[in-house]
ZANU-306823 format. One record per residue: x, y, z of N, C-alpha, C in turn. Coordinates in steps of 0.001 Angstrom, whole numbers, plus 500000, padded with zeros to 6 digits. Example, Ala and Ser with C-alpha at 12.3 -4.5 7.8 and 13.67 -1.06 7.14 Angstrom:
BEGIN
513190494310507800512300495500507800513200496700507800512850497750507080513670498940507140512900500030507870
// end
This chain:
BEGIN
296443611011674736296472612419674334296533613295675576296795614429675352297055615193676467296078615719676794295525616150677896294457616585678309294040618293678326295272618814678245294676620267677972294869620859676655294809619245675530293884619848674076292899620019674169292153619952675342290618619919675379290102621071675966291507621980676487290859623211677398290377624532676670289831625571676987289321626592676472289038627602677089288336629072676959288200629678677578286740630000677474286159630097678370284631630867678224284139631344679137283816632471679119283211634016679348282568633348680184282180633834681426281292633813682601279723633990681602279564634820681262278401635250680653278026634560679848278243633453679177277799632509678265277603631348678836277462631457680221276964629870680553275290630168681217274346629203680938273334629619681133272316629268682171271921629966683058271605629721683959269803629630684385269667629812683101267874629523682831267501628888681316266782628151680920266795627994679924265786628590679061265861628702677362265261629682676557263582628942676438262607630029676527261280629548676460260583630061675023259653628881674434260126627762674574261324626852674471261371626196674929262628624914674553263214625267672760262241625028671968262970624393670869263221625697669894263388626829670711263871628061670287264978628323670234265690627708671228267124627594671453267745627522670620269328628310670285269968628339668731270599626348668872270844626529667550271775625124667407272436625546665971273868625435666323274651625283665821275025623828664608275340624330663249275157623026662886276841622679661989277508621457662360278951621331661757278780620635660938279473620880659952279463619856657986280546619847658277281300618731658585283185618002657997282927618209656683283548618953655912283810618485654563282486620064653473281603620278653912280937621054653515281529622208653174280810623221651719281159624038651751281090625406652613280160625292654269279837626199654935279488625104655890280750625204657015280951624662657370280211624632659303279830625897659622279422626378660319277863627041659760276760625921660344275576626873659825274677627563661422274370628646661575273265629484662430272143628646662731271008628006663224269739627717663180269617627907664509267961627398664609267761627060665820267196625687665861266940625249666964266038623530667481264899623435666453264043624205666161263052624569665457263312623570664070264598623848663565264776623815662390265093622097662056264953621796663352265596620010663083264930619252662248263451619503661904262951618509660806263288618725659502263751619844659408264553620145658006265739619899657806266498619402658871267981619303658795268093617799658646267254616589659203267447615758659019266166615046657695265964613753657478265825613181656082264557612161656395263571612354655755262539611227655839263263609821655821263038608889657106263442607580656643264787607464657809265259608945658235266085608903659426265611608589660844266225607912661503265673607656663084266434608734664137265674609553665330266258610035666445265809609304667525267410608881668246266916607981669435267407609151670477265976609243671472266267609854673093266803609492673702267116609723675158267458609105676119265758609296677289265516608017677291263953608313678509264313608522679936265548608607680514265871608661682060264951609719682263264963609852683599264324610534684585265309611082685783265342612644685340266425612923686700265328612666688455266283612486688836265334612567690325266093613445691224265312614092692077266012614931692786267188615081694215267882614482693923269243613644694282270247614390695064269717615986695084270913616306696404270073616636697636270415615842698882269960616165699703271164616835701276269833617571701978270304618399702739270388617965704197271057617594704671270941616931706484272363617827707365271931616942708598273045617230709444273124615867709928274672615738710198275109614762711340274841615006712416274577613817713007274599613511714042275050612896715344275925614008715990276487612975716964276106613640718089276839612564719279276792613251721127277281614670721167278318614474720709279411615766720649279126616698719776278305616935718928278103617980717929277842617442717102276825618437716342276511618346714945277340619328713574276882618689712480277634619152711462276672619729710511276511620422709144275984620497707939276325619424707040275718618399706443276224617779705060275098617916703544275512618257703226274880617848701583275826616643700857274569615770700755274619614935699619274347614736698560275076614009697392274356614002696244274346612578695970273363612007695660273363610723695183273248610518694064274320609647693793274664609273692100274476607890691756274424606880692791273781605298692181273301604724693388272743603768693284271614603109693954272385602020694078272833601017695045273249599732695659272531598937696043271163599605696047270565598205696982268780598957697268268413598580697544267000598770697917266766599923699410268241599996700033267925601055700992269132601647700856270212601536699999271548602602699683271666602908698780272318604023698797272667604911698224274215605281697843274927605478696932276561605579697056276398607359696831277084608007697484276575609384697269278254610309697462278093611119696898279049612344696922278756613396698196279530613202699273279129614165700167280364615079700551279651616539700546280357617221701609279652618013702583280940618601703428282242617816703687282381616725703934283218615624703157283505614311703850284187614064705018285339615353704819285676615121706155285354615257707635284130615476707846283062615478708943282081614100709561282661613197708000281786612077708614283181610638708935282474610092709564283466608430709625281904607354709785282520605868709283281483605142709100280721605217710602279946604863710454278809604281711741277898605870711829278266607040711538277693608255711716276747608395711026275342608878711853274240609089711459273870610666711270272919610381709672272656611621709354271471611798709277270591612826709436269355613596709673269527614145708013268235613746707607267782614856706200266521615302706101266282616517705617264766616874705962264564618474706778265397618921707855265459619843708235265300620852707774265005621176706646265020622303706349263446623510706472262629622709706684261324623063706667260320622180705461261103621948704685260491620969703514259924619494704269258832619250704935258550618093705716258116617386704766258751615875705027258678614732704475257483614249705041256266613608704043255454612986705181255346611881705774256463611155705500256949609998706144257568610533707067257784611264707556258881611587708905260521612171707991260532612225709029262093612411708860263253611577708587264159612205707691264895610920706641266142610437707014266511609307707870267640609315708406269004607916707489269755608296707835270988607213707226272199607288707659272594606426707727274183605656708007275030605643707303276173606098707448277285605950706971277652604313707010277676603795705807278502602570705757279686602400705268279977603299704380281623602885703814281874604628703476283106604899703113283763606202702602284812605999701749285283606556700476285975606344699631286720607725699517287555607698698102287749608970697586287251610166697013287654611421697373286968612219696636285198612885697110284943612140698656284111612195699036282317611051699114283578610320698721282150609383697629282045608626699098280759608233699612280127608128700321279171606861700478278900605244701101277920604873700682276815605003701695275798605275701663274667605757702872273793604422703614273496604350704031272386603208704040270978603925704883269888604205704035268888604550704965267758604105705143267244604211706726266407604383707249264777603132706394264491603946705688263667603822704175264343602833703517263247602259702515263862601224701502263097601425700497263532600778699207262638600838697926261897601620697704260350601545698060259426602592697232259207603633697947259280603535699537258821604026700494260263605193700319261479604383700520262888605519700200262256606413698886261958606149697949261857607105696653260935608236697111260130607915697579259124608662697824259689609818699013260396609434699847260923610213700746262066611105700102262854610530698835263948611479698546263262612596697338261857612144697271261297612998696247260935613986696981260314613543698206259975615147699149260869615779699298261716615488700146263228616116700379264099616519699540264190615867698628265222616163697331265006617732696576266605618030696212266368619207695603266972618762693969266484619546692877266918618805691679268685619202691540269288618485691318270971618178691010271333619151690369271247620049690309272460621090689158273432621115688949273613621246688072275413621384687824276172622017688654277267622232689064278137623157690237277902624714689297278008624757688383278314625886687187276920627123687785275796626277687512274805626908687830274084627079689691274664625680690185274415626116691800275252626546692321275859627338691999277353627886692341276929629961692517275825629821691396275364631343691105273867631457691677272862630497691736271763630595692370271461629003693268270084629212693693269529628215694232268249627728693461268659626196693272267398625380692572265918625915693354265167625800692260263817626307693088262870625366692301261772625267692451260323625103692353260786624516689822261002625750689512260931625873688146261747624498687484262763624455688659264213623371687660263583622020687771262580621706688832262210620236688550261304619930687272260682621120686843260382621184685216261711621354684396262117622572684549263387623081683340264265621779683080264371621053684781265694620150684510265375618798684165264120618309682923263393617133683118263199617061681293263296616687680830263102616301679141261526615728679117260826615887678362259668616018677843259271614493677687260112613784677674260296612186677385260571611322678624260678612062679523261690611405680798260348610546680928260978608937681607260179607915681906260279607208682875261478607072682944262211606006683620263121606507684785263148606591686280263527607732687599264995606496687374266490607490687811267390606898687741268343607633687624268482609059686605269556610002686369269554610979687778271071611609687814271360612330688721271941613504688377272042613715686652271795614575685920271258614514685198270677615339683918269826615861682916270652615220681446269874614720680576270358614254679339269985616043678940271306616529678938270854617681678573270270618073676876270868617092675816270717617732674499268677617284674547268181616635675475267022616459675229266292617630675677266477618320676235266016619256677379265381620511675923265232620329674712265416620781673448263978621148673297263646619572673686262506618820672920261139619675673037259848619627672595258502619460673101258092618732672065256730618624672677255216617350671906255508618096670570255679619552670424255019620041669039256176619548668211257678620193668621258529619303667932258696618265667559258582617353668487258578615890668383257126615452667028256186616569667211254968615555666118255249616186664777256140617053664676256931617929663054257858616921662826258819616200663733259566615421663065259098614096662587257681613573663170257173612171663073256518612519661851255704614010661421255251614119660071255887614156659157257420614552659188258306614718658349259168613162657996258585611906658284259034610654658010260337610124659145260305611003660190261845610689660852261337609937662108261668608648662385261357607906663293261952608084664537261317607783666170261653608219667372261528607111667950262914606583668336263074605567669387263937605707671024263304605254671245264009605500673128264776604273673941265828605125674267266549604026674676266775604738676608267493603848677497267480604579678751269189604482679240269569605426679333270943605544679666270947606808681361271090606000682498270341606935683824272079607846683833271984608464684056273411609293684108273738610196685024275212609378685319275651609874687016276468611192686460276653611932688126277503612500688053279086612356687548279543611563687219280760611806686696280460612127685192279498612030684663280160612018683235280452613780682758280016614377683581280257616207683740281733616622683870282455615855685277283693616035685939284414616316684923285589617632684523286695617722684542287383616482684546288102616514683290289650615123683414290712616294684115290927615071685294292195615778686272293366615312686043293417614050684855294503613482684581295014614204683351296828614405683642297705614583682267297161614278681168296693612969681277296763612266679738295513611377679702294554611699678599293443611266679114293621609641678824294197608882678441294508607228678684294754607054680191295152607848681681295062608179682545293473608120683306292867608597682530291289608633683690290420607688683628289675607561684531289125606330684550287471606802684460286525606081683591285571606844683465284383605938684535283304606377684946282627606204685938281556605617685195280964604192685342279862602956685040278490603776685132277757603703684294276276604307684205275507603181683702274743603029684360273487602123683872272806602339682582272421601346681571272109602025680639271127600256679851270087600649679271269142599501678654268585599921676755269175599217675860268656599180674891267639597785674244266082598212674263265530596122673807265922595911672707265321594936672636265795594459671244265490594466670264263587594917670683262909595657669875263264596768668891264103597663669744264735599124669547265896598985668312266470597998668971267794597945668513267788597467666486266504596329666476266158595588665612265552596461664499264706597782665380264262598980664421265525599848663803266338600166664339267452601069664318268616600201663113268504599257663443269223598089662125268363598263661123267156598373660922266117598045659845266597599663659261266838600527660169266530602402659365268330602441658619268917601487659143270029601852658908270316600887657434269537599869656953269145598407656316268989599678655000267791600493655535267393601025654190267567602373654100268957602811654309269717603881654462269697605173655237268719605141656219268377606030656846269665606220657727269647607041658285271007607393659592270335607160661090270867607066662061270745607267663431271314608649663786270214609332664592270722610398664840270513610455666427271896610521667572271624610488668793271188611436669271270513611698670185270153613030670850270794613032672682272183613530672567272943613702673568273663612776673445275004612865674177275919611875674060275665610753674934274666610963675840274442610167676449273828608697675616273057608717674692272239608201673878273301607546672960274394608739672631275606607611671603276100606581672308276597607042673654277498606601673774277031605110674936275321604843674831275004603689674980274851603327673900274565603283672497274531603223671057276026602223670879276860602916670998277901602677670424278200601210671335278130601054672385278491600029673809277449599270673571276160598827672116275601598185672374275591597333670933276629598342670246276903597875668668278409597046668596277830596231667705279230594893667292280228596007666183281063595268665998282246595843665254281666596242663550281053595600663373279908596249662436279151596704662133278458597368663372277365598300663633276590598223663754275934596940663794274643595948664364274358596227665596273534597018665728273004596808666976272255595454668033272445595225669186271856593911669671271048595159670867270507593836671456269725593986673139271176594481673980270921594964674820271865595867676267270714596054677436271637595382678168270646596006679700272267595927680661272730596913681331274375596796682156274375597857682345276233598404682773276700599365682949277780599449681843277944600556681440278723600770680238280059602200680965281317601935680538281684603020681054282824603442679550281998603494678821282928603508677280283575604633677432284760605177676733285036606801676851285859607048675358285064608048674940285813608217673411286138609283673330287619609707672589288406610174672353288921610254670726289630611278670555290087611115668657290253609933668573290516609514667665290525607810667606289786606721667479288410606945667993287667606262668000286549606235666634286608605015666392285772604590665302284217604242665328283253605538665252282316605199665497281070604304664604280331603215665426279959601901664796278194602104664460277856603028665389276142603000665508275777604079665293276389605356664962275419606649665359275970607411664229275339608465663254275761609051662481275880610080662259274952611064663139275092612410663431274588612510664737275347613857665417275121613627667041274040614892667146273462615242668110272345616580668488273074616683670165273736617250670594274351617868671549274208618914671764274608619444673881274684620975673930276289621023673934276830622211674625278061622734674809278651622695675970279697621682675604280577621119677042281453621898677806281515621316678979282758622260679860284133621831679101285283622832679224286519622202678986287047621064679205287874620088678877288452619145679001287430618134680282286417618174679578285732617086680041285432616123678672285298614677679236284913613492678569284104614315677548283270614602677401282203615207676681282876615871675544283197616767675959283962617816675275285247616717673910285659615996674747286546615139674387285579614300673002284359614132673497283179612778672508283199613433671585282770615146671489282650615562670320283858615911669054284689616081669831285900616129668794286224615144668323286100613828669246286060612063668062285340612651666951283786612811667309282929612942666217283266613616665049283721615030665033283415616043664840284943616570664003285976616003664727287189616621664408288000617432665980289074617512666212289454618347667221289558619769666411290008619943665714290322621234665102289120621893664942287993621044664252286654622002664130285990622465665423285918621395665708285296621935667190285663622625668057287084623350668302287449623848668777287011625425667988287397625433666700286625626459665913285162626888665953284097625547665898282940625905666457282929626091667711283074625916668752282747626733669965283491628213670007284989628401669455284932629955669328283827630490668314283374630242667354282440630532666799280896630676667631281169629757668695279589630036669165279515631074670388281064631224670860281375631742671648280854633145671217281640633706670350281612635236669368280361634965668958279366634349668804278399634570668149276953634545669058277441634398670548276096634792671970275930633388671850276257632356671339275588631113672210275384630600673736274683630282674163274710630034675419274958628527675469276255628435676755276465626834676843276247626198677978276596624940678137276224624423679596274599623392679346274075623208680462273335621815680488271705622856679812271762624463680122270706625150680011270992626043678989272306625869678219272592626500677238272100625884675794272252626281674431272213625879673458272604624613673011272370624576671620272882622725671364273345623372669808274084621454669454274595621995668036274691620464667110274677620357665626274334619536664885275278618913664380275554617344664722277323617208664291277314616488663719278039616706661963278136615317661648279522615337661635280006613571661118280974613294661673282221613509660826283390613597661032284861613467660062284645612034659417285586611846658575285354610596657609286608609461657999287506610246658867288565609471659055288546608085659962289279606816660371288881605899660543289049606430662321288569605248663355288409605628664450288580604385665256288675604409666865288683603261667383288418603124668931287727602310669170287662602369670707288361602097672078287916603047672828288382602376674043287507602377675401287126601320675840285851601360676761286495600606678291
// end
């Protein structure tokens, strides 16, 4: 398919750059394929009424960690500025990271992080350039290893924002709360499962009174799954491997809700779209522990998940792309002008919306 069915327009002013307090105040938008009102108003609030005693919502438990860091190179001849962002872990002392400028570094070049006044109390955080790729992608090797490294990129680290929003301010003190889901468990993401970012305790204990079961699965999520498709045709792009673990425990509950008609309801696409990469052609869920780099598009036939809880994607990104599988291309394109005209706020700190799915058949491609 072509890639700028997926494009759109939206207002500077509707992307959001703080999020609504509390959390589960936030509007959500809700889509019926097939309903006679097809577009309903609510807010987060309203989710134990929207879904059905006997239904399951599975989270995502990642844990963003604070993954862009700030150094300079280091050489005889001069120094440079670099910011990094680290998006996966290689090894017990590397890092594969997104840096710029790339073109300032070549392998063997050592970088200083920490400078900024933010003192690490391990000292100061240093690393090596070991390899350089495209696009800036970077692999580091530092200084630090394992627990002792975590601990150092937690001092130093600033939390990851989206370009959308660090583009207009600077992360501070608030986003390592704002940018963290109520559930987070497990340190590994390098962005925010944003449709969780919804949640609190009070919500979460309205939906457990209301018969709807809560299971957690961990899907850590890199920076690519945000990126813009730069390709013509999205059979063209290649989607980027995320770590992701469902037990079997989980999986065995989620078969049982589905046994006695309950639905699965994902919370972020992140959550489907390890769901779906962990279900057989019949919708059985098994055990998953890997990297999954599934990417769905119209077409796709979905096997595990039955209604999605999402926020509002950038244009012609993967994302953007998941929900119109779900959802329909035509509607969804209608609901976001609809949410557009109607003050929703979008983006990772914007609003969310309630999707169930078209009826038509579907199919994968991973």
């Amino acid at each position: 398919m072509r890639t700028s069915l997926f494009d759109f327009d939206l207002p500077p002013d509707r992307i959001a750059l703080r999020p609504v307090s509390p959390r589960d105040t936030a509007k959500l938008l809700v889509v019926r394929p097939g309903a006679a009102t097809e577009f309903e108003d609510k807010v987060v609030r309203d989710l134990p009424k929207l879904l059905a005693p006997g239904d399951a919502l599975v989270i995502n438990d990642t844990r963003v960690i604070p993954a862009r860091l700030e150094g300079e190179r280091v050489r005889e001849d001069a120094s440079a500025h670099i910011e990094a962002t680290l998006i996966k872990r290689e090894g017990p002392e590397r890092w594969r990271a997104l840096v710029k400028p790339a073109k300032r570094l070549q392998v063997g070049d050592r970088i200083r992080f920490g400078h900024e006044g933010r003192v690490c109390l391990l000292g100061t955080l240093d690393a090596t350039v070991e390899e350089r790729g495209e696009g800036g992608e970077t692999l580091l090797r530092f200084d630090f290893h394992s627990a002792v490294l975590d601990e150092a990129i937690e001092q130093l680290g600033h939390m990851p924002l989206p370009p959308y929003i660090a583009a207009r301010r600077e992360d501070d003190e608030q986003d390592r709360t704002d940018y963290q889901t109520v559930f987070a468990t497990h340190e590994g993401s390098v962005a925010a499962p944003t449709a969780g970012l919804h949640f609190t305790p009070e919500l979460l204990a309205r939906l457990e009174a209301r018969g709807i079961e809560i299971h957690r699965v961990t899907l850590h999520v890199g920076a690519g799954t945000f990126l813009p498709v730069k390709t013509e045709e999205t059979s063209e792009h290649k989607m980027h491997a995320e770590w992701g673990e469902v037990s079997a425990e989980t999986a065995d509950a989620l078969n049982a809700v589905r046994a006695q008609g309950g639905r699965i309801v994902a919370t972020g696409t992140t959550a489907l779209r390890l769901l779906e990469s962990a279900a057989d052609e019949g919708g059985k869920l098994g055990a998953f522990s890997g990297e999954t780099s599934i990417f769905i598009t119209p077409g796709y036939r979905f096997r595990a998940v039955d209604v999605l809880m999402t926020n509002f994607h950038l244009p012609r990104s993967t994302l953007f792309m998941l929900v119109t599988a779900f959802s329909g291309l035509d509607r969804m394109q209608r609901a976001y002008a609809h949410a557009i005209e109607s003050g929703y706020r979008f983006y990772s700190y914007g609003d969310a919306c309630l999707l169930f799915p078209e009826t038509q058949s579907r199919h994968a491609r991973a």
